[in-house]
VMD Tcl script that builds the backbone (N, CA, C; Angstrom):
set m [mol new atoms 222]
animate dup $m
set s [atomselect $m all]
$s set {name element resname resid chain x y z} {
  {N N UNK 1 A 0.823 -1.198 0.000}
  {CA C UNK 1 A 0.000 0.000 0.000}
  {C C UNK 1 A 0.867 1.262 0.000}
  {N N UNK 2 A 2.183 1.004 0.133}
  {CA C UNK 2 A 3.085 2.597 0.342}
  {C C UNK 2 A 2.900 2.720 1.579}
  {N N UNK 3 A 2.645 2.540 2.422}
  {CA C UNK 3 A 2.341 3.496 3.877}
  {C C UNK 3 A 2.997 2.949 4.935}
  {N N UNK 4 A 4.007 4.125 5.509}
  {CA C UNK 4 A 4.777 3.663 6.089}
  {C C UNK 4 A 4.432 3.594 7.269}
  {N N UNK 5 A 5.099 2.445 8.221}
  {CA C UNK 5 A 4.454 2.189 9.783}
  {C C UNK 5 A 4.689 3.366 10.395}
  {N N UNK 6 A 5.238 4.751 10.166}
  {CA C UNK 6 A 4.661 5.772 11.035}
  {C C UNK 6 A 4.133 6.388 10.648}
  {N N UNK 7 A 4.021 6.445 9.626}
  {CA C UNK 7 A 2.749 7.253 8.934}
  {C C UNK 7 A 1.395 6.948 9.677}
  {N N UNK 8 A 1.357 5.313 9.334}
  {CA C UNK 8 A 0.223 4.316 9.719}
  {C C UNK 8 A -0.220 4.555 11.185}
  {N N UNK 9 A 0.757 5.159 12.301}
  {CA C UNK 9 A 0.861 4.872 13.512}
  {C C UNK 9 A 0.530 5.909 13.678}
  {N N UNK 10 A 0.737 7.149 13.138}
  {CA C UNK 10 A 0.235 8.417 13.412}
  {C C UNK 10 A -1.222 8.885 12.969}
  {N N UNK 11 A -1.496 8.218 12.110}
  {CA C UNK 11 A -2.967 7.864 11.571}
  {C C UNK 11 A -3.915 7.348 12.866}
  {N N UNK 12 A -3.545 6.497 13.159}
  {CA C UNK 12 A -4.201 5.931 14.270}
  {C C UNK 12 A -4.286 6.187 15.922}
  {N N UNK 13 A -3.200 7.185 16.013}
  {CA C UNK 13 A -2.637 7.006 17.553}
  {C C UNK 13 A -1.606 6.318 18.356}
  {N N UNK 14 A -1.317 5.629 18.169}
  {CA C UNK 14 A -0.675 4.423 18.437}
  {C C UNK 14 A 1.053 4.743 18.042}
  {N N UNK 15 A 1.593 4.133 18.920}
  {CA C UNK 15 A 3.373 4.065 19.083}
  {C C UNK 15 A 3.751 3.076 17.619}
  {N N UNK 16 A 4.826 4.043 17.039}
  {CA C UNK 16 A 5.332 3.178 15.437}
  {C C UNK 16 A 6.111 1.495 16.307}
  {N N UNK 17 A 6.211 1.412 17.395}
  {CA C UNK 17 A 7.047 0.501 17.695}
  {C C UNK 17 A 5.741 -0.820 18.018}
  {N N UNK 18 A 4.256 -0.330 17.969}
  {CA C UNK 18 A 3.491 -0.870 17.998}
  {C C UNK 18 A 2.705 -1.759 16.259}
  {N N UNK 19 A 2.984 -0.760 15.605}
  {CA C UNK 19 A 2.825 -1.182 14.486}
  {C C UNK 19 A 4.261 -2.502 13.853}
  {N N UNK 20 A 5.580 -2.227 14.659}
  {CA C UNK 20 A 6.484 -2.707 13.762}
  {C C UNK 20 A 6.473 -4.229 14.290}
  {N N UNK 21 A 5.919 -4.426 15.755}
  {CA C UNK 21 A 6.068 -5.146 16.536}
  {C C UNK 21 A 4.716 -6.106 15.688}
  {N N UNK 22 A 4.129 -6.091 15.414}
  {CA C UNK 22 A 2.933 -6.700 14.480}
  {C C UNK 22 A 3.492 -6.928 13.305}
  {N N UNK 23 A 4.296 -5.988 12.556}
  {CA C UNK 23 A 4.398 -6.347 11.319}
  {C C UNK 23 A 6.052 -7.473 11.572}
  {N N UNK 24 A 6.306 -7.328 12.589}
  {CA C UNK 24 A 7.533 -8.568 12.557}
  {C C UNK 24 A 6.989 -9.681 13.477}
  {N N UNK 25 A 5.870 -9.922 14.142}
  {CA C UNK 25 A 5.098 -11.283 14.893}
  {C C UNK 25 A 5.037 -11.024 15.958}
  {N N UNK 26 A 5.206 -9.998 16.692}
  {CA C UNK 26 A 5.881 -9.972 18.249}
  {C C UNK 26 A 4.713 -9.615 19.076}
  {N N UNK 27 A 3.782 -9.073 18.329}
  {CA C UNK 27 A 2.852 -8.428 18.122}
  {C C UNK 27 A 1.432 -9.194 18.055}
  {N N UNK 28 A 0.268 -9.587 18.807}
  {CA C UNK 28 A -0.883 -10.196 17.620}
  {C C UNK 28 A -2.105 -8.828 17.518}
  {N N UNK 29 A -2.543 -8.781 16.339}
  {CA C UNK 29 A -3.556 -7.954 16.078}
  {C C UNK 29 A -4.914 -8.335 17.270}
  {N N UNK 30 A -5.338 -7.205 17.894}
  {CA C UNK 30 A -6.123 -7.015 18.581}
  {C C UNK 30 A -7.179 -6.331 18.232}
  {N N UNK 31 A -8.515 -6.796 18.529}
  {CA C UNK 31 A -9.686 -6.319 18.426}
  {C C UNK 31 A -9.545 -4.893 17.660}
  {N N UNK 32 A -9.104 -4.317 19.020}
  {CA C UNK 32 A -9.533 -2.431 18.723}
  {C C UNK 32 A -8.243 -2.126 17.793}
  {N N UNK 33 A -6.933 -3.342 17.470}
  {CA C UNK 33 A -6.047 -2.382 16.301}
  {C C UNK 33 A -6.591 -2.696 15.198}
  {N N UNK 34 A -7.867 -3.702 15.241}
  {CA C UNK 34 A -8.275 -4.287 13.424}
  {C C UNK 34 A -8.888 -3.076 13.543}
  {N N UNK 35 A -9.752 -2.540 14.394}
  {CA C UNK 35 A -10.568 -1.508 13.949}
  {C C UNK 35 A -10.076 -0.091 13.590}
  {N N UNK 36 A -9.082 0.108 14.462}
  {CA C UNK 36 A -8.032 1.332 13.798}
  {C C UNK 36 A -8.020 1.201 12.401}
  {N N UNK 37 A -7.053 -0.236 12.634}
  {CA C UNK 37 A -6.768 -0.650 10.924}
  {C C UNK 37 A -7.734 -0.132 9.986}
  {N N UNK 38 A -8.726 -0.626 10.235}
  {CA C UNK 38 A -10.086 -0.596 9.033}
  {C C UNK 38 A -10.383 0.593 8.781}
  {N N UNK 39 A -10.551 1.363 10.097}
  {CA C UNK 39 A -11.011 2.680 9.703}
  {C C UNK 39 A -9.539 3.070 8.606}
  {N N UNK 40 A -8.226 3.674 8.816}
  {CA C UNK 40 A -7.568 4.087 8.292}
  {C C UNK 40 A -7.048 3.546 6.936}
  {N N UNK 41 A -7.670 2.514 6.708}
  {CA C UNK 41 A -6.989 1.686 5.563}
  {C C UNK 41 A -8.055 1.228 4.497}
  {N N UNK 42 A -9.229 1.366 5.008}
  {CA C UNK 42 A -10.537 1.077 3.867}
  {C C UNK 42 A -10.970 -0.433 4.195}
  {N N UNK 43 A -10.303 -0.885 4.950}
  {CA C UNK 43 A -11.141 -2.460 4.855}
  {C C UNK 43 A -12.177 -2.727 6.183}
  {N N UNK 44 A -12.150 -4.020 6.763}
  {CA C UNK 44 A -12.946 -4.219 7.870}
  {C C UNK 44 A -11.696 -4.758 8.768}
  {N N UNK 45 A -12.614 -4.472 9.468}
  {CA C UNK 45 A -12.022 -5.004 11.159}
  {C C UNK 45 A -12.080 -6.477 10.991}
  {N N UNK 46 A -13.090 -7.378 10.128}
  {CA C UNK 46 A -13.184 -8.742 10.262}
  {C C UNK 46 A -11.518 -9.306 9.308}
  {N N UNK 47 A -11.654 -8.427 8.708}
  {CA C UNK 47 A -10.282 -8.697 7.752}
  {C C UNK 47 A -9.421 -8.995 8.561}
  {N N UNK 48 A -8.800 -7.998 9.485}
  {CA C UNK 48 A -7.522 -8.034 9.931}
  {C C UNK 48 A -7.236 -9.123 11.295}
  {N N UNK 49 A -8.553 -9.333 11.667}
  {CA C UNK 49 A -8.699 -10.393 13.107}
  {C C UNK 49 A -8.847 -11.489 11.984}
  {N N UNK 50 A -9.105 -11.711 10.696}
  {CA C UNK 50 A -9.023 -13.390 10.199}
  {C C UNK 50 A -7.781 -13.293 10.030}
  {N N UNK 51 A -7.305 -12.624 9.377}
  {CA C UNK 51 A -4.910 -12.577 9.024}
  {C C UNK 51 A -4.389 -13.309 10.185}
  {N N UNK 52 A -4.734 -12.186 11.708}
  {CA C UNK 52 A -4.137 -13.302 12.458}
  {C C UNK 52 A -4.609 -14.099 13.000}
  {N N UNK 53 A -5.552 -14.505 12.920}
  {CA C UNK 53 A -6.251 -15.750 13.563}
  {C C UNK 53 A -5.596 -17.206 12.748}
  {N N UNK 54 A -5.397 -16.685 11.323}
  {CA C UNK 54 A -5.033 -17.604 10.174}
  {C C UNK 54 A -3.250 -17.704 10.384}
  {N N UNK 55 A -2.790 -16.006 10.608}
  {CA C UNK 55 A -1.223 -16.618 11.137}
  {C C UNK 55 A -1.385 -17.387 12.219}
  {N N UNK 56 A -1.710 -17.237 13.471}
  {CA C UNK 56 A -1.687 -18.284 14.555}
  {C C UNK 56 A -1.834 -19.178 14.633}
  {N N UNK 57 A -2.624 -20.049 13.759}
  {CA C UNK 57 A -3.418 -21.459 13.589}
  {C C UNK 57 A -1.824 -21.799 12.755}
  {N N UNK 58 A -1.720 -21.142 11.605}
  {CA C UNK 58 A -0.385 -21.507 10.466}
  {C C UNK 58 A 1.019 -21.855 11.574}
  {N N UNK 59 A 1.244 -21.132 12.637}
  {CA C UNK 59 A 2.199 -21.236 14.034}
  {C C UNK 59 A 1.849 -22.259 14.606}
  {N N UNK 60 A 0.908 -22.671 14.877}
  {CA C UNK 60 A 0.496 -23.948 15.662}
  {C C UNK 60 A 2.005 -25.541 15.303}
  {N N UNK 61 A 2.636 -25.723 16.162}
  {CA C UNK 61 A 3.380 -26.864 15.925}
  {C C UNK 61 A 2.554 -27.797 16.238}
  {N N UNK 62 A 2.187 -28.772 15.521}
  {CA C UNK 62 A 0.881 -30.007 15.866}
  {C C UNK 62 A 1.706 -30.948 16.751}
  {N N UNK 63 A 2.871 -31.300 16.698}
  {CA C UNK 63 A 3.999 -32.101 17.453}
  {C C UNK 63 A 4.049 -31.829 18.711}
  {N N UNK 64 A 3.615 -30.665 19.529}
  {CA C UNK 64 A 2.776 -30.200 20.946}
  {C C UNK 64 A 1.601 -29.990 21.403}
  {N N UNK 65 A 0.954 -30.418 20.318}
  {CA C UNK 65 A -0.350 -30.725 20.568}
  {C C UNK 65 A -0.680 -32.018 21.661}
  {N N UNK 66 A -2.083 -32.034 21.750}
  {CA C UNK 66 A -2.556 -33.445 22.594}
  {C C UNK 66 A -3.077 -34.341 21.665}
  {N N UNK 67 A -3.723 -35.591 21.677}
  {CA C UNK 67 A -4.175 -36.079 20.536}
  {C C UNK 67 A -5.486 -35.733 21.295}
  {N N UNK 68 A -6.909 -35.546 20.645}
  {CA C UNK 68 A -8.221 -35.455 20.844}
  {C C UNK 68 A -9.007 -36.187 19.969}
  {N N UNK 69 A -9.680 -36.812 21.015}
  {CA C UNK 69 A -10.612 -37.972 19.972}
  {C C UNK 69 A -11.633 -37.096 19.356}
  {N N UNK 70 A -12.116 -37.953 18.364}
  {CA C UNK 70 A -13.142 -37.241 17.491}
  {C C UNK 70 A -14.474 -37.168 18.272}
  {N N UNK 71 A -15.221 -36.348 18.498}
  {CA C UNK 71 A -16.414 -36.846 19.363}
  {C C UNK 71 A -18.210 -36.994 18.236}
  {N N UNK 72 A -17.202 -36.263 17.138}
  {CA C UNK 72 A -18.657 -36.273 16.244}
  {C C UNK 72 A -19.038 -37.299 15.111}
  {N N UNK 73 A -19.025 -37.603 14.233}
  {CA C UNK 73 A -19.001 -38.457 13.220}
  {C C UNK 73 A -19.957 -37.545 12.112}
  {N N UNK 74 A -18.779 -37.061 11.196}
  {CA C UNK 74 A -19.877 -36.192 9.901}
  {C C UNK 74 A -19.760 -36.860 8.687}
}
mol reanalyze $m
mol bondsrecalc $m
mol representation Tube
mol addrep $m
C-alpha cells in the first residue's frame, strides 16, 4: 500500500514501535487495532482479526499438541 508504519501509527494514535512489533510477529492484532486498521486503511475489522487468527493457527506446531478424539461423526 506505500504506507509507512509511522505514517500508519500516526494515523491511528498508536506508538510506530506498535505497528512494527505486528508487522515482525511480536505483536498479535487485537480487536480495537483491526478496527483502527479498518477505519484508516478502507477495509474491515473482520479482515484483519481473520490474518491473524489464520497466522496463529499456520504457528500452531501439531507435534505439541494433545491427541483429541473425534467426538462427532460427519
Amino acid at each position: 500500500m506505500g504506507i509507512s508504519q509511522y505514517r500508519l501509527a500516526q494515523a491511528i494514535g498508536k506508538p510506530q514501535s506498535a505497528i512494527s512489533d505486528i508487522v515482525h510477529g511480536r505483536r498479535a492484532i487485537s480487536p480495537e487495532m483491526a478496527w483502527l486498521f479498518s477505519k484508516a486503511l478502507g477495509t474491515s475489522a473482520e479482515f484483519w482479526l481473520n490474518l491473524e487468527a489464520t497466522y496463529q493457527l499456520k504457528r500452531i506446531d501439531e507435534t505439541d499438541m494433545p491427541e483429541v478424539p473425534l467426538l462427532v461423526e460427519g
